[in-house]
N, C-alpha and C positions, 0 to 999 in steps of 0.2 A: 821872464823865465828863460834861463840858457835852454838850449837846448840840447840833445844827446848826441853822440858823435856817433852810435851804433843805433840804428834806430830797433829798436827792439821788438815796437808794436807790431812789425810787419810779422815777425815768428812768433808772435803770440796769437796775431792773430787764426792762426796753424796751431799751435800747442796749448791756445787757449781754452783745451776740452779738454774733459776729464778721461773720457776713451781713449781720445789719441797720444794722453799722456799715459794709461794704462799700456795703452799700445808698445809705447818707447819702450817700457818697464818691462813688458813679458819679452820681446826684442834684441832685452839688453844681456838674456839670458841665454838664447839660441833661436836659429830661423824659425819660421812659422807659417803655417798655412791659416787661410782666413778660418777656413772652418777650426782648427784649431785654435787661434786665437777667437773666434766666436764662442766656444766652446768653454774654454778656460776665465772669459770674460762676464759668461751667461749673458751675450745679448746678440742682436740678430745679425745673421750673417751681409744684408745690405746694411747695416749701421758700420760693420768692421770694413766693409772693401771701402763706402765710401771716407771714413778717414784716413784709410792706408791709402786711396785715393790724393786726399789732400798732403799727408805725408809724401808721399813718394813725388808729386808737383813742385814739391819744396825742396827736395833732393835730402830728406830725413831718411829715408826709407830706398830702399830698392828690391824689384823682385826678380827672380830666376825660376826659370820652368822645369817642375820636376817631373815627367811625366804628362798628365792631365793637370797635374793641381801648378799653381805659382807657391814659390815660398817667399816669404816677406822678410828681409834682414833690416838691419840697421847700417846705412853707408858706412864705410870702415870709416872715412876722413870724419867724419859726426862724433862714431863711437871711438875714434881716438882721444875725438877733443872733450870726450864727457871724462874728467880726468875725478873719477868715484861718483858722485852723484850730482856734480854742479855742472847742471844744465846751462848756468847765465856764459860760463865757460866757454862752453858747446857754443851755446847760441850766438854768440860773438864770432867764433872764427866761424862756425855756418855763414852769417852773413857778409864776412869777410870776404868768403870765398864765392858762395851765391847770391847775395844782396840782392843787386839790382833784377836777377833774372830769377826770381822769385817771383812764383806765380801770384800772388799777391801783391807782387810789388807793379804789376802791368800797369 
């Protein structure tokens, strides 16, 4: 079996959820706060932080302080490379540029 030259599994295993991929989706839309993205997701708000947790470890996500709350974006360098909906896109120059320092990848 050749092998792949990008390794994939390591961002899948990050976007291997189906939250965290709702996550990207409402995201890709406008910032968000967990309780909003909990909200809009209908599920709890420790199941949202801790994937926007593993998002943001993987450099998918970054947050900024608005106030008391954080809001959750999508890295610009990510959401440039999602060029309309093709994530393998994305994911390819994500690891490009993060690979190795992908908290996954330790």
């Amino acid at each position: 079996m050749k092998s792949v030259s990008t390794p994939y599994h390591y961002c899948f295993d990050v976007l291997g959820n189906p939250l965290r991929i709702s996550i990207i989706q409402l995201l890709k839309e406008k910032p968000r706060s967990v309780s909003e993205l909990s909200k809009q997701l209908d599920e709890e708000q420790s199941k949202v932080s801790h994937s926007l947790a593993a998002l943001k470890k993987c450099n998918f996500v970054e947050a900024k302080r608005d106030g008391k709350k954080l809001v959750y974006s999508l890295r610009e360098t990510f959401l440039k490379n999602m060029k309309g909906d093709n994530l393998f896109e994305a994911i390819e120059a994500h690891y490009k540029e993060h690979g190795p320092n992908c908290w996954r990848c330790e």
